[in-house]
VOSEFI-632117 format. One line per 3 residues: number of its first residue (from 1); their letters; for each residue x, y, z of C-alpha. Coordinates in Angstrom, 1 decimal. Example, Ala and Ser with C-alpha at 12.3 -4.5 7.8 and 13.67 -1.06 7.14 Angstrom:
<rs>
1> AS> 12.3:-4.5:7.8; 13.7:-1.1:7.1
</rs>
This chain:
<rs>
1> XXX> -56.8:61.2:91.8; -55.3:64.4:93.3; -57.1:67.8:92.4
4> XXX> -55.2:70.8:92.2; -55.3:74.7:92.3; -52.8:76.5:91.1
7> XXX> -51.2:80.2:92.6; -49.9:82.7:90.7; -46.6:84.8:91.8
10> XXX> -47.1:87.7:90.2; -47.8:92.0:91.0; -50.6:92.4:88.7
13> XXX> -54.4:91.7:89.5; -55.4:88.6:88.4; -58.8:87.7:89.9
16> XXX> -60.1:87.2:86.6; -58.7:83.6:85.9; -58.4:80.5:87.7
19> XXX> -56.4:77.7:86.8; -56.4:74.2:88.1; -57.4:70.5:87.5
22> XXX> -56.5:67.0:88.6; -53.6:64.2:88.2; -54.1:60.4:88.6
25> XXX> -51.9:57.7:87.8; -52.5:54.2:87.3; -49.2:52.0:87.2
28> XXX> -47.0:54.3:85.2; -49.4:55.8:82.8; -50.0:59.3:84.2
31> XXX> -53.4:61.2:83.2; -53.4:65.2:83.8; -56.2:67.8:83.1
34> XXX> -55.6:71.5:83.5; -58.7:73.9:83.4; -58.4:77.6:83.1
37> XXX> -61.0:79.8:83.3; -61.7:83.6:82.7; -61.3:86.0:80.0
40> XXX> -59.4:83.7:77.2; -59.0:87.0:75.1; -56.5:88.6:77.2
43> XXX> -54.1:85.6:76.4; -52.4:84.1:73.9; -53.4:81.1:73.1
46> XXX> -52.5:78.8:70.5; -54.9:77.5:67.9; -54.3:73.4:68.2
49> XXX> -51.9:72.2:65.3; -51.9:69.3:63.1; -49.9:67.4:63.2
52> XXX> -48.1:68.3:66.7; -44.2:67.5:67.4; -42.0:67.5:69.8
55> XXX> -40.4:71.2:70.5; -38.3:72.9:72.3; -38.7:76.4:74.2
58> XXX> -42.6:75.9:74.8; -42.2:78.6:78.4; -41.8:81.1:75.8
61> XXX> -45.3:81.3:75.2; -48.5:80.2:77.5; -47.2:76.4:78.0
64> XXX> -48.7:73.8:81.0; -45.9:72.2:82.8; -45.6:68.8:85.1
67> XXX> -42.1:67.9:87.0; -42.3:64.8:88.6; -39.1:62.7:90.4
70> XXX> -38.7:59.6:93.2; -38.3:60.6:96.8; -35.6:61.4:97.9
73> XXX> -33.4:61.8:94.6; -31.8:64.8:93.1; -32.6:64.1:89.4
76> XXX> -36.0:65.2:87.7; -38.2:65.4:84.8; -40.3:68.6:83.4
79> XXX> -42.9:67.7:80.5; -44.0:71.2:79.0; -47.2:70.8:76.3
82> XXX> -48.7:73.8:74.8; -52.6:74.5:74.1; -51.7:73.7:70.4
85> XXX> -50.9:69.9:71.4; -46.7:70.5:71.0; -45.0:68.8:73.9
88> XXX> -41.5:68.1:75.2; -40.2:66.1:78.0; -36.4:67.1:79.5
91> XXX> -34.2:65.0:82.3; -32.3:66.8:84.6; -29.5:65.6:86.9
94> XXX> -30.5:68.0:89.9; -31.7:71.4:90.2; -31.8:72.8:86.7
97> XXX> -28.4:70.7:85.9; -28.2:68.6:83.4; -30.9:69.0:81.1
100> XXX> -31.7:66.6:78.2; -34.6:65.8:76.3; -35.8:62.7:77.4
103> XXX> -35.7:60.8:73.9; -37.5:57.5:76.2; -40.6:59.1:75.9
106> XXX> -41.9:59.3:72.4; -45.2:60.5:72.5; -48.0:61.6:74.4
109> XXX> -52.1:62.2:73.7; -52.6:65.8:74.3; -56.5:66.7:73.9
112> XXX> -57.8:70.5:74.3; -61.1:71.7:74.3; -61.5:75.7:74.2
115> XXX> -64.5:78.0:74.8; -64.3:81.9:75.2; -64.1:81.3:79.0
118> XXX> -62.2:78.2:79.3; -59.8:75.9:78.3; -59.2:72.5:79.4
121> XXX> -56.3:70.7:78.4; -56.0:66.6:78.5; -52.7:64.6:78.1
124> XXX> -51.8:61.2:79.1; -48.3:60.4:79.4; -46.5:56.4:80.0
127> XXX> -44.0:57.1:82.6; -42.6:53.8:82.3; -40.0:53.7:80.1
130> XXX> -38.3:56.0:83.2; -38.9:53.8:85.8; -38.4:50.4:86.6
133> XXX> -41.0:49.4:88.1; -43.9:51.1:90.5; -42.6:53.9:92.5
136> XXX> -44.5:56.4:94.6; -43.8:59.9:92.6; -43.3:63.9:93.6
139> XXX> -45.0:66.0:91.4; -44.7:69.8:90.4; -47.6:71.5:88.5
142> XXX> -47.6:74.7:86.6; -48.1:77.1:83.9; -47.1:80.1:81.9
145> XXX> -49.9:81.9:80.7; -48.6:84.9:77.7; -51.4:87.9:78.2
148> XXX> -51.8:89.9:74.9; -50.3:92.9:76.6; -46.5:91.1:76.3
151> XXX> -46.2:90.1:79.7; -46.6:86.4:81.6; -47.9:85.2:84.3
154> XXX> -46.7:82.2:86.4; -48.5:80.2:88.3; -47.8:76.9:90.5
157> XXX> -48.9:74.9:93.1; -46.5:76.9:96.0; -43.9:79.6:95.2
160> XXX> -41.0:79.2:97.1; -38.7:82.1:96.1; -38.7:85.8:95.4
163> XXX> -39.1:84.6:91.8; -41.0:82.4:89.9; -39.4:78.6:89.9
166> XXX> -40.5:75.9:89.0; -37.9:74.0:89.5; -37.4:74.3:93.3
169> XXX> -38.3:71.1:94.7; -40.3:72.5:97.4; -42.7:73.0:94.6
172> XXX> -43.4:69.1:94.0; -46.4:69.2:96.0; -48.2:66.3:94.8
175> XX> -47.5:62.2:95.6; -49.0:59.4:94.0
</rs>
């Protein structure tokens, strides 16, 4: 299990939250938990649905993100899941070429608890239909969080640019 804190690349004061968790992986099932804490009320947040579905666009609105790829290739994968349970998974063929949902994954358990200070989001995901076997793994971790006052913020494990990416290798931080 790797435990993570996440930074966020933004101007405006945000002391007030803190956003982090842990990854594990056994085989090719892959298990994250994201934990933010702070003022919930300032965000947007949504309410969990029922049932929840694969969609597209989730960075449009506060979304948790994992990217994950084998050493040493140029092609990736970015899972996006939403506090409401939605989820999507997308290949790409290198840096933010290629994209395709990723129609070998079919589902995913996505469990969220939510108090007025924090919310802790779940999922487990079974990375094996993508690989062929065990292979140590890169991983990038991240999130958009939408504050009530129409802006984001975006936070990852390292910022590597002048503006938020999540898609800069760099930012694949975590092996297991």
């Amino acid at each position: 299990m790797s435990r993570f804190s996440l930074q966020p690349f933004c101007a405006r004061d945000l002391n007030a939250f803190a956003l982090g968790g842990d990854l594990s992986r056994a085989d090719n099932t892959c298990r994250i938990r994201y934990e933010l804490s702070g003022p919930l009320a300032l965000l947007q947040i949504q309410p969990p649905a029922t049932p929840t579905a694969r969609k597209d666009q989730l960075w449009q609105e506060t979304c948790f993100e994992m990217f994950w790829k084998k050493p040493g290739e140029a092609g990736y994968w970015e899972l996006n899941v939403s506090p409401a349970g939605h989820w999507n998974v997308y290949g790409f063929t290198g840096y933010r070429e290629g994209m395709a949902p990723e129609t070998r994954i079919t589902g995913l358990t996505v469990n969220t608890q939510q108090s007025p200070e924090l919310l802790a989001l779940e999922l487990i995901i079974d990375l094996g239909p993508l690989l062929p076997g065990p292979t140590q793994l890169e991983f990038g971790i991240s999130a958009i969080l939408a504050h009530r006052d129409r802006t984001k913020s975006f936070w990852a494990l390292a910022h590597g640019a002048d503006q938020p990416d999540f898609h800069r290798q760099d930012g694949f931080r975590l092996r297991l």
